[in-house]
C-alpha positions as CSV (number, residue, x, y, z in Angstrom):
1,X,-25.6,9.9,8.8
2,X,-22.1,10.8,7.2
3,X,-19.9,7.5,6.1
4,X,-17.2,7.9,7.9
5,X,-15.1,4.7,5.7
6,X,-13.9,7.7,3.2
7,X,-10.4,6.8,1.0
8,X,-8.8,9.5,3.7
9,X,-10.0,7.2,6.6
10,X,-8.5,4.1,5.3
11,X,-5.6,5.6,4.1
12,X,-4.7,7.1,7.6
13,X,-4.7,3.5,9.2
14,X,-2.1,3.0,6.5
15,X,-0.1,5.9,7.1
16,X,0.0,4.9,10.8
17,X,1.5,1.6,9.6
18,X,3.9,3.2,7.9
19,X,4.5,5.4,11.2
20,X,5.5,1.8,12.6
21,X,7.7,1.2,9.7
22,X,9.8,4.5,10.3
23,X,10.4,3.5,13.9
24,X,11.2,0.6,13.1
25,X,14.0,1.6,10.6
26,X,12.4,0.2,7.7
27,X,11.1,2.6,4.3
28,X,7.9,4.0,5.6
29,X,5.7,2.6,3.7
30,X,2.3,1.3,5.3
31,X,-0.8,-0.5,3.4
32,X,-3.9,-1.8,4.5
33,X,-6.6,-3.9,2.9
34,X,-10.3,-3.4,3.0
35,X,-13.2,-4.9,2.0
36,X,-16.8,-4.0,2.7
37,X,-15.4,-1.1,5.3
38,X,-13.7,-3.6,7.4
39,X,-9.8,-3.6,7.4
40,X,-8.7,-7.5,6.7
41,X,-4.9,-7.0,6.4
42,X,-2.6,-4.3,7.8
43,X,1.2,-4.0,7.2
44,X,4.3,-2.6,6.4
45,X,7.6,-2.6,4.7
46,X,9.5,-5.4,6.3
47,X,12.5,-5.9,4.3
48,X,15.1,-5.0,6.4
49,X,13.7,-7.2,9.4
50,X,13.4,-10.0,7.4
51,X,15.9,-9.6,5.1
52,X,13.7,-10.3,1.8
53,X,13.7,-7.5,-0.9
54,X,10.4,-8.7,-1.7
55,X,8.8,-8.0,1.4
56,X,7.0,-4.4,0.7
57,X,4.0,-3.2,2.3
58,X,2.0,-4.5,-0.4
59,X,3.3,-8.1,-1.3
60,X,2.8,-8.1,2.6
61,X,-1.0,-7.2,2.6
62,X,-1.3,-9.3,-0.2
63,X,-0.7,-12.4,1.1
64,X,-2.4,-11.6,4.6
65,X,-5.8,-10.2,2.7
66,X,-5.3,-13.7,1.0
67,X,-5.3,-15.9,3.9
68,X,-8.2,-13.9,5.5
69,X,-10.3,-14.6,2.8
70,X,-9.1,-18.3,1.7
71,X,-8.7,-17.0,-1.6
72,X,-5.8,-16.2,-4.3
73,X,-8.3,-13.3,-5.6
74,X,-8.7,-10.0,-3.3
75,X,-11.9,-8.9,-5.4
76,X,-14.2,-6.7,-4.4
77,X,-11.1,-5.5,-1.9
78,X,-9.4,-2.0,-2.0
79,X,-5.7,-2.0,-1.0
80,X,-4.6,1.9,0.9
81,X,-0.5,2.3,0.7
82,X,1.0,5.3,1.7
83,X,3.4,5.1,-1.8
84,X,2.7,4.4,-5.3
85,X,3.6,1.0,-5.9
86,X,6.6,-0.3,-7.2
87,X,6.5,-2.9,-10.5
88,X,7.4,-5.6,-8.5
89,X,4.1,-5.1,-6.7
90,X,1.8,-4.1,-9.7
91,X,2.9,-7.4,-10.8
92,X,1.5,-8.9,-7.8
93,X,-1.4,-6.5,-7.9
94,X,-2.3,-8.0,-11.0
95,X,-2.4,-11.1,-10.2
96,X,-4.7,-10.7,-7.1
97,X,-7.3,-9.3,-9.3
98,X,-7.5,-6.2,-6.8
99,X,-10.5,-3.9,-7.3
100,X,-9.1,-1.2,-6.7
101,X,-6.1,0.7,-5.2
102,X,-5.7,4.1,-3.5
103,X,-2.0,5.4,-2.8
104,X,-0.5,8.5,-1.5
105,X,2.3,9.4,-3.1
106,X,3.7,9.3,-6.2
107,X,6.7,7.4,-6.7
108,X,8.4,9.7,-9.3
109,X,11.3,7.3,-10.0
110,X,10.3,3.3,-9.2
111,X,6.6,3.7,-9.5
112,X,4.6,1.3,-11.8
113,X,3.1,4.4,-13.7
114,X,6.4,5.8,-14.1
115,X,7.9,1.7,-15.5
116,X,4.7,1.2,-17.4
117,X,3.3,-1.6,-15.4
118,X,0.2,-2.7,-16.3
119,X,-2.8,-3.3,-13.5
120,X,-5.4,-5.4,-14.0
121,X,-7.7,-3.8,-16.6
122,X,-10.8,-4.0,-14.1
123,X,-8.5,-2.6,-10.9
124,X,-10.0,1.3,-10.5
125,X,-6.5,3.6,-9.4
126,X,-7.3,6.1,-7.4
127,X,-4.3,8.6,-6.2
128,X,-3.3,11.8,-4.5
129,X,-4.9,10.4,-1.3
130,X,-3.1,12.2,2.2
131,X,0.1,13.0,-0.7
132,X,1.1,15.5,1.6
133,X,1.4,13.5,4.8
134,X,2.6,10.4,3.2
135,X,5.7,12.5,1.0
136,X,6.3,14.1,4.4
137,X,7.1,11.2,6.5
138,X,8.9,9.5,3.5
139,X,11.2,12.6,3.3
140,X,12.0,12.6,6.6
141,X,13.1,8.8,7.0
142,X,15.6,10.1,4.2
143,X,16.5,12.9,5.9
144,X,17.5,11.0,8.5
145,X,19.3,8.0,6.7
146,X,21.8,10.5,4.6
């Protein structure tokens, strides 16, 4: 039987939450966590709603993959975000010991490969995931704001 839990299945549900972020009027940015195929935390950007520069996709899932588990460490968890993350969340990546973390788009000018951030040395980085569909709905929400 074919595994349907593939990086592209996980990273739609991520790309729908950043579907909900564009209606919403916030950066489209979505992210999910996952361990063991099951999705524990799902999110998007929510800065503008709550007015908190610091609350991206990811520092969102974060803290929600946390309380599911009872635990500051999200190992042996995979984090799905429609965008490369930004410093201020590879920071916070870091720190949560992540195992790994599959984005969608590159973020050619505020992502942490671009800023030299440094990831946990045991977090695997996988990339390129749904690029196309991700970059799409990004460059529309900016289409539409200038």
């Amino acid at each position: 039987m074919e595994n349907i839990f593939t990086d592209e299945y996980f990273m739609k549900k991520a790309l729908a939450e950043a579907e909900i972020a564009f209606e919403k009027g916030e950066i489209p940015v979505g992210a999910v966590i996952v361990v063991e195929n099951r999705i524990i935390a799902r999110t998007h950007n929510l800065t503008e709603l709550l007015h908190d520069v610091t609350a991206h996709a990811e520092m969102q899932a974060i803290t929600s993959a946390a309380n599911y588990l009872g635990a500051k460490y999200l190992k042996d968890c995979t984090l799905y975000v429609t965008l490369e993350p930004c410093q201020m969340c590879a920071g916070a990546l870091y720190w949560s010991q992540i195992s790994k973390i599959v984005y969608g788009a590159a973020d050619e000018n505020r992502g942490f490969v671009k800023m030299g951030t440094q990831l946990h040395p045991k977090t695997a980085i996988v990339s390129g995931i749904l690029e196309k569909e991700c970059a799409l709905l990004m460059r529309a929400f900016f289409r539409l704001k200038r």
